[in-house]
VEXDREN-2710 file (C-alpha; in Angstrom, 1 decimal):
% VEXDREN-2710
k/r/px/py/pz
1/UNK/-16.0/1.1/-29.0
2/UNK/-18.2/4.0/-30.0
3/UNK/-16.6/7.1/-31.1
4/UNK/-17.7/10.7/-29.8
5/UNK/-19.5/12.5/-32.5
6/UNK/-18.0/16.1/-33.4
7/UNK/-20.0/19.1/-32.7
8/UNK/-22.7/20.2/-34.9
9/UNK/-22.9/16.6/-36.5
10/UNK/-25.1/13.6/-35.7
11/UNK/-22.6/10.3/-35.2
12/UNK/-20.2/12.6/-37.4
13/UNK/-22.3/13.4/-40.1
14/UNK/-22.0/17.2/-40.7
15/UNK/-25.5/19.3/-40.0
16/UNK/-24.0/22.5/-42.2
17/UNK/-26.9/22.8/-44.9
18/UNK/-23.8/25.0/-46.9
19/UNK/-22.1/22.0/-47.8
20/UNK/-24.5/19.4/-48.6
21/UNK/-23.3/16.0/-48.9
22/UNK/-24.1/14.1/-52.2
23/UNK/-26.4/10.8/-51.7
24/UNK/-23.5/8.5/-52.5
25/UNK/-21.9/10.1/-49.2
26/UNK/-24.8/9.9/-47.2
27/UNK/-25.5/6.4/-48.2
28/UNK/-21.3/4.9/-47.2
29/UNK/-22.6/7.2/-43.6
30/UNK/-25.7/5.3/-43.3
31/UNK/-23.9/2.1/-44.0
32/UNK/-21.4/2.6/-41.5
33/UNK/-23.1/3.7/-39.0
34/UNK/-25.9/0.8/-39.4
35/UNK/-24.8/-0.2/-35.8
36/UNK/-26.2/2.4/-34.5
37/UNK/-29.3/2.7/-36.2
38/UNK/-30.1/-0.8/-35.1
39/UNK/-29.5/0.1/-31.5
40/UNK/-32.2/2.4/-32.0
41/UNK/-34.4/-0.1/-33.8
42/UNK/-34.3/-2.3/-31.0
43/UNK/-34.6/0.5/-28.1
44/UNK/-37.6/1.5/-30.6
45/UNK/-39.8/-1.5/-30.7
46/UNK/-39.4/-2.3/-26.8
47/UNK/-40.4/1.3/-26.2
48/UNK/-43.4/1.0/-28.0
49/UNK/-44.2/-2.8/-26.5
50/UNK/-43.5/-1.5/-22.8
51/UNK/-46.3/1.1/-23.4
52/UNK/-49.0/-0.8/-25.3
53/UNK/-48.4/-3.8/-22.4
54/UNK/-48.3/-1.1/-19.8
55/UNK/-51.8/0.9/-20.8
56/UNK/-53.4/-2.8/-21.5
57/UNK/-53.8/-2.3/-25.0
58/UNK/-54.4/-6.1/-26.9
59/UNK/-52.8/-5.5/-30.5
60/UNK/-51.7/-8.0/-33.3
61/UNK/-48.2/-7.2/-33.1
62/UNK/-45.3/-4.6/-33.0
63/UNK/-42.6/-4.8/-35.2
64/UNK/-39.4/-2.7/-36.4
65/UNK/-37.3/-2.3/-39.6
66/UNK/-34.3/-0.6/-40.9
67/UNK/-34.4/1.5/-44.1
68/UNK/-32.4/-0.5/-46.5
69/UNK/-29.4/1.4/-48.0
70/UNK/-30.0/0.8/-51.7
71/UNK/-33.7/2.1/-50.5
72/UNK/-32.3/5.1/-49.2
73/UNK/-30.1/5.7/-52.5
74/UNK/-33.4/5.7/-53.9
75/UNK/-35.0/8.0/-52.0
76/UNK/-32.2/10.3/-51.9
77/UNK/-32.0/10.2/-56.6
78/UNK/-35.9/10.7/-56.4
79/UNK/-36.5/13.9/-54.0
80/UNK/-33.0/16.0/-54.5
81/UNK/-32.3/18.6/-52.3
82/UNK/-34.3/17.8/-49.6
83/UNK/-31.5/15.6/-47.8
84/UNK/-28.9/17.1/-46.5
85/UNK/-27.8/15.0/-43.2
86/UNK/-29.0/11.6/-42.7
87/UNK/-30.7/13.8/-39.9
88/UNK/-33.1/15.1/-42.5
89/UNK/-34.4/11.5/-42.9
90/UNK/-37.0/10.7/-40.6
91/UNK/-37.6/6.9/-41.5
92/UNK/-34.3/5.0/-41.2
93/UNK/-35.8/3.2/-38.5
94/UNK/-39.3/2.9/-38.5
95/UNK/-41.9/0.8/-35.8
96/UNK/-45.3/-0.6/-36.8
97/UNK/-48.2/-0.8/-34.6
98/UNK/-50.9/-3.4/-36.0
99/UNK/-54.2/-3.8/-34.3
100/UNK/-57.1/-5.5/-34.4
101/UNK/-59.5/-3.1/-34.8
102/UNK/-59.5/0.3/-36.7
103/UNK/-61.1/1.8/-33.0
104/UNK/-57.2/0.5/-31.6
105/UNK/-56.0/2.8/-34.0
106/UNK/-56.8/5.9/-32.1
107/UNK/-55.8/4.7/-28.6
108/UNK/-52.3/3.4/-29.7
109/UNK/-52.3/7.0/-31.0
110/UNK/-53.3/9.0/-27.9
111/UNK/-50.3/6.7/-26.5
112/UNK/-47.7/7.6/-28.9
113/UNK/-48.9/11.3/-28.3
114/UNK/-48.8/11.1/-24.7
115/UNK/-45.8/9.3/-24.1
116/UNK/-43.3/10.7/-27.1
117/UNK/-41.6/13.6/-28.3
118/UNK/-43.6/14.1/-31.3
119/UNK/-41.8/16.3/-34.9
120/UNK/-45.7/17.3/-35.9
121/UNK/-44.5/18.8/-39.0
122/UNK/-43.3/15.6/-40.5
123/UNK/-46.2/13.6/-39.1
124/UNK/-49.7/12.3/-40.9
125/UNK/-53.1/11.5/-40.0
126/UNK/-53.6/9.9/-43.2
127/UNK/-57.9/9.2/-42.2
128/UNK/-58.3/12.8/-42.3
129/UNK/-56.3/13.4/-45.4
130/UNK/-58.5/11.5/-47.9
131/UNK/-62.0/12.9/-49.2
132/UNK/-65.2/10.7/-48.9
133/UNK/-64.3/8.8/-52.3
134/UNK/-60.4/8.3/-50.6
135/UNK/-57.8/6.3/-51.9
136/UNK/-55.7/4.1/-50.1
137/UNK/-56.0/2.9/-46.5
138/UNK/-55.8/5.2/-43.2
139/UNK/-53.1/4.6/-40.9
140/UNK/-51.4/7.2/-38.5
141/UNK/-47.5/7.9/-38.7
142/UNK/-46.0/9.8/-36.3
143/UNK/-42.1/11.3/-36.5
144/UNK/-41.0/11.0/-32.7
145/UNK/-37.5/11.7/-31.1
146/UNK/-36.1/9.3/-28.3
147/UNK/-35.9/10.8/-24.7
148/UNK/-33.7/9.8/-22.1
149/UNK/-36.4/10.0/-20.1
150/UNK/-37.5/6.8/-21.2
151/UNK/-35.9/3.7/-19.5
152/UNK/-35.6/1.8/-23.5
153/UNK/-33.4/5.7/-24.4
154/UNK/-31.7/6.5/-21.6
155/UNK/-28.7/3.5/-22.0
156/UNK/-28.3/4.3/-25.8
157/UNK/-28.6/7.9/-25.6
158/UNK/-26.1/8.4/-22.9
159/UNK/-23.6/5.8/-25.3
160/UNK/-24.3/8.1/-28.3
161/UNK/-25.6/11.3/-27.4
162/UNK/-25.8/12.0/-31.0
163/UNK/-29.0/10.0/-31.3
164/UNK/-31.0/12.3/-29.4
165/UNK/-30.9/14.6/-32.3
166/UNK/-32.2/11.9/-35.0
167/UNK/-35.8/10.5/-35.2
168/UNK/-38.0/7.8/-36.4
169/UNK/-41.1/7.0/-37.1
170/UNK/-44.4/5.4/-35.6
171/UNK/-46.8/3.9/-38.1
172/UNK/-50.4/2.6/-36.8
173/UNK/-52.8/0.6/-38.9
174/UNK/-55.3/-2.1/-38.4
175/UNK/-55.0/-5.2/-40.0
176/UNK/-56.9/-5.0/-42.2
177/UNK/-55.5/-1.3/-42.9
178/UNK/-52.2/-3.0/-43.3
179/UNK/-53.9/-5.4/-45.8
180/UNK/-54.5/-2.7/-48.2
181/UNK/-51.3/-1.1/-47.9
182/UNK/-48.9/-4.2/-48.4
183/UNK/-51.1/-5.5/-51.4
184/UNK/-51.5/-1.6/-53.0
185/UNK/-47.7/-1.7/-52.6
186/UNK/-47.3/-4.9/-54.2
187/UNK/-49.0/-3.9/-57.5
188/UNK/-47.0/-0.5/-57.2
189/UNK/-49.9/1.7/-56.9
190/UNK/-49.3/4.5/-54.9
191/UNK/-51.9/6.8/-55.4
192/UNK/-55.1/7.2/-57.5
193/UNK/-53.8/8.8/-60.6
194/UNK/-50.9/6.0/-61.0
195/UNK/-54.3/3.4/-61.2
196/UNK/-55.6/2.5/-64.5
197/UNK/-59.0/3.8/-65.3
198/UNK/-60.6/0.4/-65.9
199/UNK/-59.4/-0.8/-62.9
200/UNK/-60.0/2.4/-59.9
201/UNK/-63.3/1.3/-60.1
202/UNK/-62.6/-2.2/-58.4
203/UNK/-60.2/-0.4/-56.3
204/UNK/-63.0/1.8/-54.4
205/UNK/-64.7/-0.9/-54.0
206/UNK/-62.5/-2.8/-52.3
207/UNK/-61.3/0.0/-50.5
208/UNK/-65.1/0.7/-48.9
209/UNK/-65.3/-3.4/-48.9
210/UNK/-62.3/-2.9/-46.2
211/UNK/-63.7/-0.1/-44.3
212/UNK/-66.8/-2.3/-43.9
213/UNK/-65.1/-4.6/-42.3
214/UNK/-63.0/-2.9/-40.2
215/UNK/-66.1/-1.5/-38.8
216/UNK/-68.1/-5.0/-38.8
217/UNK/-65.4/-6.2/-36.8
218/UNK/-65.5/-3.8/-34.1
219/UNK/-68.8/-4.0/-33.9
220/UNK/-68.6/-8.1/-33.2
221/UNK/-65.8/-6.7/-30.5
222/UNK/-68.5/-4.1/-28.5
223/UNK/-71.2/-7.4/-28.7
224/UNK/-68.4/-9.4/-27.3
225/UNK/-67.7/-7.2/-25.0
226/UNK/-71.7/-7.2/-23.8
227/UNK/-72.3/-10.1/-23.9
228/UNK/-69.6/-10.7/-21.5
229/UNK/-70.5/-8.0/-19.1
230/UNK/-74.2/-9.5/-19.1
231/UNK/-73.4/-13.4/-18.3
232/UNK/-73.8/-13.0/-14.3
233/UNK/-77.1/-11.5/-14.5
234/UNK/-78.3/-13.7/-17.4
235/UNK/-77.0/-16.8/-15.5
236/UNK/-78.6/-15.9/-12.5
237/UNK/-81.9/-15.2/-13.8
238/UNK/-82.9/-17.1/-16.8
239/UNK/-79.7/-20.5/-16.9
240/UNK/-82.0/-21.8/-19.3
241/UNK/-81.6/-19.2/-22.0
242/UNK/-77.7/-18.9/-21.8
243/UNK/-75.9/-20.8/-24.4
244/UNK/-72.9/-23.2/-23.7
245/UNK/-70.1/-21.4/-25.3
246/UNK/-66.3/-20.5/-24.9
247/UNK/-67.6/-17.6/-23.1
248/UNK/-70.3/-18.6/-20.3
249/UNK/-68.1/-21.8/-20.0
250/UNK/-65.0/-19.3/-18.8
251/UNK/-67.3/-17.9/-16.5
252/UNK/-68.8/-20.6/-15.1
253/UNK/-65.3/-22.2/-14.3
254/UNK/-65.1/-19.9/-11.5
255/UNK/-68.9/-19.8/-10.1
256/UNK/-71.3/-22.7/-8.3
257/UNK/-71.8/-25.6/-8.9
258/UNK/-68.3/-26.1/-11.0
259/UNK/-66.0/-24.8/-9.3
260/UNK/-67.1/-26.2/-5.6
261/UNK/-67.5/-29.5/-7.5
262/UNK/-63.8/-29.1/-8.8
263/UNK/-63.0/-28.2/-5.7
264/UNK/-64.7/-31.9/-3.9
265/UNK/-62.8/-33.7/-7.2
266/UNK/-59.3/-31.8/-6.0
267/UNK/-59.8/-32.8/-2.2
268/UNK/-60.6/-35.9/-2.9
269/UNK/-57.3/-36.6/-4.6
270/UNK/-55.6/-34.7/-2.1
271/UNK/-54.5/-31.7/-4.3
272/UNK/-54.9/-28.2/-5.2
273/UNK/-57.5/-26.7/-7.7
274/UNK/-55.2/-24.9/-9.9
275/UNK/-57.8/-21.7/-9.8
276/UNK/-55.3/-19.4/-12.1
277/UNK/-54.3/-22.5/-15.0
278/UNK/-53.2/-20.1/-17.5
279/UNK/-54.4/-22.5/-20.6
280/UNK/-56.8/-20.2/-23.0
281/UNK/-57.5/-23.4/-24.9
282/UNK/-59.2/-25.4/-21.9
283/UNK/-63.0/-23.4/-22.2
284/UNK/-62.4/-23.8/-25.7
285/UNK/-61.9/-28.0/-25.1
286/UNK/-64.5/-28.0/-22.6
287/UNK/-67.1/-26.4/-24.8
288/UNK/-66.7/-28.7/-27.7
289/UNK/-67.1/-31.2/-24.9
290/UNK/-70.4/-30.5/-23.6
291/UNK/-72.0/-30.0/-27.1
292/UNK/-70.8/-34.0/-28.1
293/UNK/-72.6/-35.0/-24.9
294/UNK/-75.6/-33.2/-25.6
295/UNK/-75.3/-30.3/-23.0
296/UNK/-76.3/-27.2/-24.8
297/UNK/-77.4/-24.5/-22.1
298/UNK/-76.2/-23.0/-18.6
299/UNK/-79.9/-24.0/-16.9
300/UNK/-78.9/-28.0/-18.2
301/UNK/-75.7/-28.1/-17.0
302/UNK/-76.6/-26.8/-13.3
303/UNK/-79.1/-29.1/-13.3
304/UNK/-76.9/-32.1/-15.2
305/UNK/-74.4/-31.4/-12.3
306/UNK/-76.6/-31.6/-9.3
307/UNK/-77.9/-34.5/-10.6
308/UNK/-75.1/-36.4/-10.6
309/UNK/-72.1/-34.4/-8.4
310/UNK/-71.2/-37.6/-5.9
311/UNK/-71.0/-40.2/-9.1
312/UNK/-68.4/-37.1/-10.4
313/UNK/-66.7/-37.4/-7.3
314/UNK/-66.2/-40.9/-6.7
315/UNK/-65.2/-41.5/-10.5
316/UNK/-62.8/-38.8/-10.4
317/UNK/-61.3/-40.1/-7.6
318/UNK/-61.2/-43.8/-9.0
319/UNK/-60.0/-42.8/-12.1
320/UNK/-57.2/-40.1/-11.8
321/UNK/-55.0/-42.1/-9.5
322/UNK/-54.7/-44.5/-12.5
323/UNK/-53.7/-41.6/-15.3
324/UNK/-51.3/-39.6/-13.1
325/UNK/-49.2/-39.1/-16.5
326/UNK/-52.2/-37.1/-18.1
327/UNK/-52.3/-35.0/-15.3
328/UNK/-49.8/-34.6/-12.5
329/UNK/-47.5/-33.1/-14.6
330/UNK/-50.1/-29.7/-14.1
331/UNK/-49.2/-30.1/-10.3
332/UNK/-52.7/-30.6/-9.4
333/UNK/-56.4/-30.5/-10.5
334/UNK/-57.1/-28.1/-13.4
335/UNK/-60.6/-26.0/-13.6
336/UNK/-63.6/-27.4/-15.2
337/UNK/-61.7/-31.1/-14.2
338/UNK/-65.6/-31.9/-12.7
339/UNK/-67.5/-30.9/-16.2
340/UNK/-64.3/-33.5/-17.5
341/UNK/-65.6/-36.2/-15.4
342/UNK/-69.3/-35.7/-16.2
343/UNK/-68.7/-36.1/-19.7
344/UNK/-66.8/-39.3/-19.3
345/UNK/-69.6/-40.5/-17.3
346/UNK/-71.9/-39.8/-19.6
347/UNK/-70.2/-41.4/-22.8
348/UNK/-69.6/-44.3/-20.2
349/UNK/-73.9/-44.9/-19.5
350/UNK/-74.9/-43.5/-23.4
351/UNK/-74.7/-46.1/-26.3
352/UNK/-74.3/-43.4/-28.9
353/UNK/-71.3/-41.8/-27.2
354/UNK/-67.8/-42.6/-27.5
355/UNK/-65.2/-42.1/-24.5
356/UNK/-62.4/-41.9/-26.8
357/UNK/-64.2/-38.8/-28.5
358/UNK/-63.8/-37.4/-25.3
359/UNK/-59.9/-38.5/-24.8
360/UNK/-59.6/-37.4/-28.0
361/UNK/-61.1/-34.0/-27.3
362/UNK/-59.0/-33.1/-23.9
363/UNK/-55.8/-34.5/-25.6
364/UNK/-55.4/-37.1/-22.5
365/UNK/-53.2/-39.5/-24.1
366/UNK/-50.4/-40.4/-21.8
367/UNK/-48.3/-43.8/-21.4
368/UNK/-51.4/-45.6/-22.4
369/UNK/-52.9/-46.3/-25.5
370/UNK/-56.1/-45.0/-26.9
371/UNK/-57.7/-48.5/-26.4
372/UNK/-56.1/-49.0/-23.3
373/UNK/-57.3/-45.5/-22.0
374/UNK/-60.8/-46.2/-23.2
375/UNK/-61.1/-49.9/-21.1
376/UNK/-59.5/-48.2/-18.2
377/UNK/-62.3/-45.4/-18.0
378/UNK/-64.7/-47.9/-18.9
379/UNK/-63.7/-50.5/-16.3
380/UNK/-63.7/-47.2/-13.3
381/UNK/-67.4/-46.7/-14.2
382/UNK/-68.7/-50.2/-14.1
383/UNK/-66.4/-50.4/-10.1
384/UNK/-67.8/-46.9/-9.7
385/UNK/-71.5/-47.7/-10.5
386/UNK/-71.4/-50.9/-9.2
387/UNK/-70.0/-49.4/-5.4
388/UNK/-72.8/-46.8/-5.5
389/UNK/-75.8/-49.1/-6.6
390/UNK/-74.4/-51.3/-3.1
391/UNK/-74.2/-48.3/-1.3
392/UNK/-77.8/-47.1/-1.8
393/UNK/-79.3/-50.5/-1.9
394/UNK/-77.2/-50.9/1.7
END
């Protein structure tokens, strides 16, 4: 049961700057009142996840850490005087923002500053604190207070008011920032003048090495980002020029002909297209598929797909019943199931293609063996082939 801090203390540790406690003291404090302090941890790192998830931001991860007592004795022996509460300390619980890119940096920012209380005084910009030639990596740490106006505060607040008076920090970095920071605090330097001579030369370069990156990095993010936003247009005008890739595949799982095909395959068995699949993996599978059969452009596969749409059909219909285990457990037909049938068909009628590259490839091992997966496949084409050489002959 939480006790009721005493005025003019934080959870009962005296604010009076007369009477300053010695570090020993505020160390047995901290200790005992760890409980507390990882309340606010945790309230912390859900804040911060709640707001990045909320504004749509896509960052490495979010993570949260206690300052460890014999690190806060040591903090307290090196910079005397300046403690006098645990108050004082602004980084006994401490959040950290990594991103991908070094652009994320500054929106995770302009979240943190619209979102939280922020102690300015005690917080650091550290990109605009280094000169041209800096030294060391640029991250952003902010000081914040928690608000009960914040759904992850309000509960823990209202248990221990006294928390509304302490604060934490908010460091941002991108990866690679982080990169620097955890390997320059590995070999203990800390600053420029604590570097060796012979060696601050191969630390500046590494250091613009990293910045180069960073920036390389986002740059292969904007080209993502266009090329993207130019597939409908591209795919519309010139098939022939657009690449098969992880990208135009994704798109093309969702426009003519594949998806009305997927949709024929899904009728024909009598189930659903599952439209929303959530498996990030599959454009990736399906691209490595069509590049072993020799399908390397948008304008081939449209054409590929016309070509041979009602052999697609009928095979997928012959040949799903007999592997429910590889695929009923989905619930129904997943996207792109029309570009899986192709492919089979096609390592069915080409010599130099192997159908158990392509079981191999979508991971369709069930009950059956590979052999006995292969044969099956195999013996659907030849009924398949054989049924629709009758029916055109008829």
């Amino acid at each position: 049961m939480s006790t009721v801090a005493a005025p003019g203390t934080i959870m009962g540790v005296a604010m009076s700057s007369s009477a300053p406690f010695s570090p020993s003291t505020l160390v047995a404090d901290y200790v005992s009142q760890l409980s507390e302090y990882e309340a606010l941890r945790s309230a912390a790192v859900a804040h911060m996840a709640r707001l990045l998830q909320e504004a749509g931001l896509n960052i490495h991860h979010v993570t949260a850490r206690l300052k460890k007592p014999a690190s806060l004795a040591d903090k307290l022996r090196r910079k005397v005087g300046r403690y006098h509460t645990l108050g004082d300390v602004t980084d006994l619980v401490g959040v950290r923002v990594i991103t991908y890119f070094e652009s994320d940096v500054a929106a995770v920012s302009r979240l943190v500053e619209g979102c939280c209380e922020v102690d300015w005084d005690h917080s650091i910009d550290k990109s605009k604190m280094h000169d041209p030639d800096r030294f060391g990596y640029m991250g952003v740490h902010y000081v914040v207070r928690p608000s009960a106006s914040q759904p992850e505060f309000a509960a823990l607040l209202d248990a221990h008011p006294g928390l509304s008076d302490l604060r934490f920090e908010i460091q941002i970095r991108s990866i690679l920032q982080h990169a620097w920071a955890e390997i320059e605090h590995d070999l203990g330097y800390k600053n420029r003048e604590a570097v060796p001579r012979e060696v601050r030369r191969r630390f500046y370069r590494l250091a613009g090495l990293l910045e180069m990156a960073d920036e390389e990095f986002m740059a292969l993010a904007r080209m993502s980002r266009d090329y993207a936003a130019t597939l409908p247009e591209r795919v519309q005008e010139e098939p022939e020029s657009v690449f098969i890739d992880v990208q135009s595949v994704s798109y093309l799982l969702g426009q003519p002909p594949v998806r009305p095909l997927d949709l024929e395959v899904a009728e024909a068995l009598g189930v659903t297209l599952l439209v929303d699949w959530p498996d990030p993996e599959r454009p990736v599978r399906l691209t490595s598929l069509l590049d072993y059969v020799g399908v390397h452009s948008v304008g081939q596969l449209q054409k590929e797909l016309a070509r041979f749409a009602p052999d697609i059909v009928r095979f997928a219909a012959a040949l799903l019943p007999q592997l429910r285990e590889a695929w009923t457990p989905a619930g129904g037909a997943r996207p792109g199931t029309s570009l899986v049938h192709y492919a089979l068909l096609r390592a069915c009628v080409n010599p130099s293609l192997e159908a158990r590259e392509v079981i191999k490839m979508l991971d369709l091992m069930g009950t059956q063996s590979e052999r006995q997966l292969v044969r099956t496949v195999r013996e659907t084409y030849r009924e398949v082939i054989s049924a629709g050489t009758e029916e055109r002959e008829g």
